[in-house]
ZAROFI-793367 format. One record per residue (C-alpha): y, x, z. Coordinates in steps of 0.2 Angstrom, whole numbers, plus 2048, in hexadecimal, padded with zeros to 3 digits. Each point is the difference from the previous one (the first is absolute). Last residue first. Example, Ala and Ser with C-alpha at 12.3 -4.5 7.8 and 13.67 -1.06 7.14 Angstrom:
2
7FB844824
7EF7FA803
***
This chain:
425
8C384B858
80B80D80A
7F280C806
7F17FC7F5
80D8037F1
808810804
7EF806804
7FA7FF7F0
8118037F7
7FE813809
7EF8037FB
8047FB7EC
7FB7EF7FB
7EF8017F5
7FF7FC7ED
7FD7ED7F9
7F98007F2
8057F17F5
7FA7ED7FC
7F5801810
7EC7FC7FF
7F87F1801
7EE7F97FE
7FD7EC800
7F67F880F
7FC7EE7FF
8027F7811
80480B810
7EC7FB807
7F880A7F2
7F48027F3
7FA7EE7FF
8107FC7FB
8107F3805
80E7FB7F6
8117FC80A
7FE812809
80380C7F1
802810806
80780B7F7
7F6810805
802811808
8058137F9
7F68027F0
8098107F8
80B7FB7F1
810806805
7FC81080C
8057FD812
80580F80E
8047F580B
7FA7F480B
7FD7EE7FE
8067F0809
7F97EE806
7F08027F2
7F77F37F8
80E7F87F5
8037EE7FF
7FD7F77EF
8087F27F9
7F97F57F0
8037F57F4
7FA7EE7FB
8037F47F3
7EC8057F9
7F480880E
8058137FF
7EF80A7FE
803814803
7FC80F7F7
807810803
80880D7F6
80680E80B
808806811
80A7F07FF
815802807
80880680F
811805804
80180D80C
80A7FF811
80980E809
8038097F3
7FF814804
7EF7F9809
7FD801813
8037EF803
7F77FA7ED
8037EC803
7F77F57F2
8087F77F3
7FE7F47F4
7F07F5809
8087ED7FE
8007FE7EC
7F380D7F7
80880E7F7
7F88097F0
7FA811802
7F17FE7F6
7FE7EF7F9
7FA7F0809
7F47FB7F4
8007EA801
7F07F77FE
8047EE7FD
7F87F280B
7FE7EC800
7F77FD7F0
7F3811803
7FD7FC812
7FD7EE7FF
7F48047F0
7F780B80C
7FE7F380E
7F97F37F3
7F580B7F5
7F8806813
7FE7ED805
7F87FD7F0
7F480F805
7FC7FA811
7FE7F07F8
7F18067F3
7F27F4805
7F08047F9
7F680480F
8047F280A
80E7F6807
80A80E807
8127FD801
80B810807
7FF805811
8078127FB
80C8067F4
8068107FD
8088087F1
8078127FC
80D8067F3
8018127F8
80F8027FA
8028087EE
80B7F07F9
7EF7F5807
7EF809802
7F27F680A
7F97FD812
7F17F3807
7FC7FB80F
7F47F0801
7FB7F5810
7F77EF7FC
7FC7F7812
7FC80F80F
7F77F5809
7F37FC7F6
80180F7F7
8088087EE
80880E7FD
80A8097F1
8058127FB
80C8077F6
8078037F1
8048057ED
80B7EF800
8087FE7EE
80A7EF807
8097FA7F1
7F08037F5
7F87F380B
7EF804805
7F57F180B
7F37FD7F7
7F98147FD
80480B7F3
80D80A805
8027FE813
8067F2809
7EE7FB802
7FE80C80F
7F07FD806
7FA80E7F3
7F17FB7F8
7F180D804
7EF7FC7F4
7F1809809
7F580A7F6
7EE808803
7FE8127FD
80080980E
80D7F4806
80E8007F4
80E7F7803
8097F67F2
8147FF7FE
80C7F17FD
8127FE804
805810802
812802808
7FB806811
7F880E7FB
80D8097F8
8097F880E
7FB80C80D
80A80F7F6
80D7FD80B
7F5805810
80E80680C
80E7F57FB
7F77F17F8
7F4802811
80E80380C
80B7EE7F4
7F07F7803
7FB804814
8157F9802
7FC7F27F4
7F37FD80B
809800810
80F7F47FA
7F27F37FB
7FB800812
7EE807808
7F07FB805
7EE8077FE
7F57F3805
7F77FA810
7F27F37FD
7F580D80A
80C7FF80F
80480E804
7F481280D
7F88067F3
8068037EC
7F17F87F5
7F68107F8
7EF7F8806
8047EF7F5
8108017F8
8037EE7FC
8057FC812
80F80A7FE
80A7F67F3
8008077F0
80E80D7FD
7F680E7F7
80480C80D
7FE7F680F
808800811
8127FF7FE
80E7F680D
8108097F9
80E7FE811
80980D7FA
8058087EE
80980F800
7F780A7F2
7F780C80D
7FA7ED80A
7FC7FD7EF
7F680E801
7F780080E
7F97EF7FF
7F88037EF
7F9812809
7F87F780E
7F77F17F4
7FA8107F7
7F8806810
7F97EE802
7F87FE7EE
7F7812805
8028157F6
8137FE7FF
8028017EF
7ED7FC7F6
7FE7F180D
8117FB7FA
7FB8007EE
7EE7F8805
8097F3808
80C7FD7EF
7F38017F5
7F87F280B
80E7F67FD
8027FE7EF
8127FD7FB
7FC7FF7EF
80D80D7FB
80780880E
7EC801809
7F78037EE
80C80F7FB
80180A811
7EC7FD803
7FD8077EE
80A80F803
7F9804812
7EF8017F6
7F17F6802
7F0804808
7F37F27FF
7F1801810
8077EE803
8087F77F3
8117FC7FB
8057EF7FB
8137FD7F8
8057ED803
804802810
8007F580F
7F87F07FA
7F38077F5
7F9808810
7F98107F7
80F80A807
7FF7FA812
7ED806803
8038117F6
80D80480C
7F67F880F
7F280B7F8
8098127FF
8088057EF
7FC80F7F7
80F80D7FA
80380B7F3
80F80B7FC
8097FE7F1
8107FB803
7FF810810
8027F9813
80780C80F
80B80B7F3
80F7FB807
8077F57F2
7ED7F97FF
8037FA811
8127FA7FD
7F97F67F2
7F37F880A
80E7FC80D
80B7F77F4
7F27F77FA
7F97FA811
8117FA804
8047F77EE
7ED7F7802
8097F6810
8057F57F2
7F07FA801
8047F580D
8127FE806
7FF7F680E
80F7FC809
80F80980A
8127F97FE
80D80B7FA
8027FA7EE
8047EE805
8057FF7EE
80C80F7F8
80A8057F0
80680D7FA
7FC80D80E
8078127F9
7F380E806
80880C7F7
7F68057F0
7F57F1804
8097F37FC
7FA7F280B
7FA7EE802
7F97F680D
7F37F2802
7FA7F580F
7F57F0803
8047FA7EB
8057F47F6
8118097FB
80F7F6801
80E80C7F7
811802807
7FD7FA812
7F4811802
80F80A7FD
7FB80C80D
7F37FA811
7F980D80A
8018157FE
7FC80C80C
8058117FC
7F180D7FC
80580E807
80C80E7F6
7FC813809
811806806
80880D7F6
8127FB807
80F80A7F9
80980980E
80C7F980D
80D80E806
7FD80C80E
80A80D7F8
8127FB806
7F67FF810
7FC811803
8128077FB
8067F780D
7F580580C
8068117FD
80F7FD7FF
8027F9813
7F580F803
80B80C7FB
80E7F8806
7F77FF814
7FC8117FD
8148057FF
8047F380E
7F480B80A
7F07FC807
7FD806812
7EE805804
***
């Protein structure tokens, strides 16, 4: 069939017209954990293996210490088997209240004075509640076996489930094989097969804070426990005594008014040296702490804790929180090109009031997420980010991510400019 000039117009237009509306959209990609190493970590001398510090709101790293490296992190591993205890009882798989009896390995670990200081007993039930308290709270490990038994039905389906979801948070590489953290010779019968059994769970200090900021996210309501120093559980009757190992709260050593800590978890092995993560209020941000491979001389030495003081007081001295105001500017993102737009570009400004830390004497550049937009755009509808590569987050691999939107709408070019312009420009 012959194809006339006429047709060959039509279609010339025709394409035209489809790609004046092929124009980049607003990404909704799912954020993956971003892989974060060394940041600041000249600016304060922390006596530690690794450490990190973040804002949790959006992921901002303030400061960093061989943060990517993968080593023990003992009980720490506790923050896993929480999140997916909540997420059962989320889903109606687990109820608070629900009772549960542990098996002899669990009962085995628990009374071994040297592996959790919270003995259960066998033929005892004890509620999901109970376990939840005793395992954030005295980190007592058979609580934590029998919480995962409880989820997944076996230590080794739950092992399964820990894996999966970090891998779902965007964390690779994790090496996990207990709930409770201990290494995997200690679990008896429920030992993970086929490792070593001095194998431990593994993970960097930039993973946990990503496992911390899900959970504070998720679970916000975690630190109602997390934040009591001293609590008894009642076993039919007879009383054990639970001292938080966190002795940065209220109460305990290590508390420092300047530092009101309502969190987190700490760990302790062999291998693993003095691990503690802990998270507090500051200006309305929520801070997180990691350190790892602290000191450990024995049961009574608090330098994880002095480490935590140290990195915390670095952040607070060297750090201002700055709110970048709705439809406020930010330097190197002030446009955007709008192709099919009666404007052709669009100014762009903040979406809304967002937090961000600016170390002091310093300022800040952004880049914006998006190479064009299309029209129709309403002012104040989220259309990309600022990206702000120099500071890097947990959140993201484009640096810390602030919301933006254009200062004014911008309408739709008629038919007739459209084509004008894919033609000639």
């Amino acid at each position: 069939m012959r194809i006339t000039k006429y047709k060959w117009q039509k279609c010339l237009i025709a394409l035209i017209l489809l790609l004046s509306s092929l124009i980049l959209g607003i990404s909704n990609h799912q954020a993956m954990a971003a892989t974060v190493s060394d940041y600041n970590t000249n600016q304060v001398n922390l006596d530690v293996k690794a450490a990190i510090a973040i804002d949790a709101k959006n992921g901002q790293v303030l400061y960093a210490k061989n943060a990517s490296q993968k080593m023990p992190i003992a009980s720490m591993s506790k923050l896993i088997t929480i999140y997916l205890t909540l997420q059962a009882i989320k889903n109606n798989k687990l109820s608070w209240n629900q009772k549960v009896k542990p098996t002899k390995q669990i009962v085995k670990v628990s009374q071994n004075p040297d592996y959790s200081g919270v003995p259960l007993y066998s033929g005892h039930s004890y509620t999901i509640k109970q376990l939840y308290q005793s395992t954030l709270i005295q980190s007592a490990n058979g609580s934590a076996m029998l919480l995962a038994q409880s989820v997944a039905g076996s230590q080794q389906k739950f092992v399964s489930q820990m894996r999966a979801l970090v891998k779902n948070w965007g964390i690779k590489g994790a090496k996990l094989y207990t709930p409770d953290g201990l290494p995997n010779y200690t679990q008896g019968k429920d030992a993970y097969t086929n490792v070593s059994k001095n194998s431990e769970n593994e993970l960097s200090a930039s993973d946990m804070a990503v496992i911390v900021d899900k959970l504070l996210t998720d679970f916000p309501e975690v630190t109602k426990t997390t934040k009591i120093a001293h609590m008894n559980f009642n076993d039919h009757g007879k009383i054990t005594k639970m001292d938080n190992w966190n002795w940065m709260l209220k109460g305990l050593s290590q508390y420092d008014p300047n530092y009101p800590l309502d969190g987190l978890k700490t760990g302790t092995t062999d291998a693993a040296g003095a691990c503690f993560t802990g998270t507090m209020v500051k200006n309305g941000r929520r801070i997180i702490t990691v350190v790892m491979g602290a000191k450990h001389k024995d049961g009574t030495d608090p330098s994880r804790f002095t480490q935590t003081k140290k990195l915390l007081n670095y952040v607070f001295s060297n750090y201002q929180l700055y709110i970048m105001k709705k439809n406020q500017a930010i330097d190197g993102a002030k446009t955007v090109s709008v192709p099919d737009g009666k404007s052709e570009t669009a100014n762009l400004v903040m979406q809304k009031d967002t937090g961000i830390w600016i170390q002091n004497g310093k300022s800040i550049s952004a880049k914006f997420s998006e190479k064009q937009l299309a029209a129709p755009i309403k002012a104040g509808q989220k259309i990309g980010n600022f990206e702000i590569r120099s500071i890097p987050s947990i959140k993201s691999d484009k640096g810390v991510e602030l919301p933006a939107t254009v200062k004014n709408d911008v309408a739709k070019a008629n038919i007739f400019v459209r084509i004008w312009r894919a033609i000639f420009h």
